[in-house]
C-alpha positions in Angstrom: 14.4 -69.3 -48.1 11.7 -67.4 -46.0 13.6 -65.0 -43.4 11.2 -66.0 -40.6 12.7 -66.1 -37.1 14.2 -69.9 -35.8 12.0 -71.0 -33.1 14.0 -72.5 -30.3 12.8 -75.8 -28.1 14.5 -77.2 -24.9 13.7 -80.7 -24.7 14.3 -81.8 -21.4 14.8 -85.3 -21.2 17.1 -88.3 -19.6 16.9 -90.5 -22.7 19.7 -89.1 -24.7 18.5 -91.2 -28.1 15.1 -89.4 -27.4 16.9 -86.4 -27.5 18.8 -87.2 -31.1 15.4 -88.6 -32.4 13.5 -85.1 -31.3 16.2 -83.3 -32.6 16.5 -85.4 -36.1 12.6 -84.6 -36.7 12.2 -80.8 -35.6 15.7 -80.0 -37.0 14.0 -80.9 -40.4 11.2 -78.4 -39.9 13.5 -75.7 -39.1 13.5 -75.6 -35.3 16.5 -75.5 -33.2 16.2 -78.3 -30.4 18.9 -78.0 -27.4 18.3 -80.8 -25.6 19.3 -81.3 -21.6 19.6 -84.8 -19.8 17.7 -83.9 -16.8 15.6 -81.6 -14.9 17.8 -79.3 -13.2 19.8 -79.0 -16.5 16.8 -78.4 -18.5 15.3 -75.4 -15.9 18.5 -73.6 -16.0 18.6 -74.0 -20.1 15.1 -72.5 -20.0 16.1 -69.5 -17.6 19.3 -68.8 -19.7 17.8 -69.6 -23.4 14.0 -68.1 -22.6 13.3 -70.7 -25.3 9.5 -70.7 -27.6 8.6 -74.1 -26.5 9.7 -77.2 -24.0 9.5 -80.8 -24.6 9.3 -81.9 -21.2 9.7 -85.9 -20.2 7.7 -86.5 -16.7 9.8 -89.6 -15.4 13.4 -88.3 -14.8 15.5 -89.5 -12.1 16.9 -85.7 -11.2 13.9 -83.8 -11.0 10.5 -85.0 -12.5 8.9 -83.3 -15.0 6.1 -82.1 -13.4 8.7 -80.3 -10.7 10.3 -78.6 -13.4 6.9 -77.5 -15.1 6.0 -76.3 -11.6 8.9 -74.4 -11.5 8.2 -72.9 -14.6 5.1 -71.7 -14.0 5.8 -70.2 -10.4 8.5 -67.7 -11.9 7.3 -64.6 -14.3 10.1 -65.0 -16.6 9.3 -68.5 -17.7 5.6 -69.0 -17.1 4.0 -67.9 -20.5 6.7 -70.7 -21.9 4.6 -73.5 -23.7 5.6 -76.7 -22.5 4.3 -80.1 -24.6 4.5 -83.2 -21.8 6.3 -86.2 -23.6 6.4 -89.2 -21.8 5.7 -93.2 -22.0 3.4 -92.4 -19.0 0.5 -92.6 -21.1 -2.3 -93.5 -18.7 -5.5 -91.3 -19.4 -6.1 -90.4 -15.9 -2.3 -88.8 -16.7 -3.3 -86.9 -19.5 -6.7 -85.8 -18.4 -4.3 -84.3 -15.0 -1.9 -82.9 -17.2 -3.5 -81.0 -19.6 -6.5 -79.8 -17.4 -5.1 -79.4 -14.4 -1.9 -78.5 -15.2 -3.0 -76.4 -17.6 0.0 -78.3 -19.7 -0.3 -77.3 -23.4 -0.2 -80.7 -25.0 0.4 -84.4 -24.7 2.7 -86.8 -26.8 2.5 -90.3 -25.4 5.9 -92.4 -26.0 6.4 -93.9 -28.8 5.1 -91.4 -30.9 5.5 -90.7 -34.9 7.0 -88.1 -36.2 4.0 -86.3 -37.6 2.5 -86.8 -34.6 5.4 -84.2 -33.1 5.5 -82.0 -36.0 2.0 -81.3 -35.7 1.6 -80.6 -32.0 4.9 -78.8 -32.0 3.6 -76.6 -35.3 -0.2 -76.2 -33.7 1.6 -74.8 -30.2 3.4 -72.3 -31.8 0.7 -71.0 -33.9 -1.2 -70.6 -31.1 1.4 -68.6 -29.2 2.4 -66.1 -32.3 
């Protein structure tokens, strides 16, 4: 058992099954998911838990994702945050916006496979440590 620090993800998301799935495959890995059913819930989960990554749906009927990540990114205490976009809105034009405009740190279109989140999840937080 490596002593090695529990990275914590907020997945923010109104889909609670999406929530148990996400939670299901990174709670395999090791990572601690807290998941929150909508947008407000999910920014004041980030400002309380200052967590290592967010899993952040865009279509939420709350607050949209991209309002949230806005959010984020205009306060100091939560913009250096890494936020993967997960959504079913998987137009190119969206991604191409997201991750270059945005400045998002990755994609996951819906449905995805598990490995598919392992990897990007794994691959963002190398990046960051």
């Amino acid at each position: 058992m490596n002593n090695t620090i529990v990275k914590r993800i907020v997945c923010i998301e109104d889909e609670t099954e999406m929530i148990d799935l996400i939670q299901l495959i990174l709670g395999r890995r090791g990572f601690e998911v807290v998941g929150a059913p909508g947008g407000k819930e999910g920014l004041q989960l980030v400002h309380d838990m200052h967590p290592d990554l967010v899993l952040l749906d865009l279509m939420m009927p709350d607050m949209d994702g991209w309002e949230v990540y806005q959010q984020m990114k205009a306060e100091e205490s939560t913009r250096n945050i890494p936020v993967i976009i997960v959504t079913a809105k998987a137009q190119n034009i969206d991604k191409v916006l997201g991750l270059h405009i945005a400045k998002v740190d990755d994609y996951i279109a819906k449905p995805f496979g598990p490995q598919e989140l392992v990897d990007s999840v794994e691959k963002i937080l190398n990046s960051k440590s």
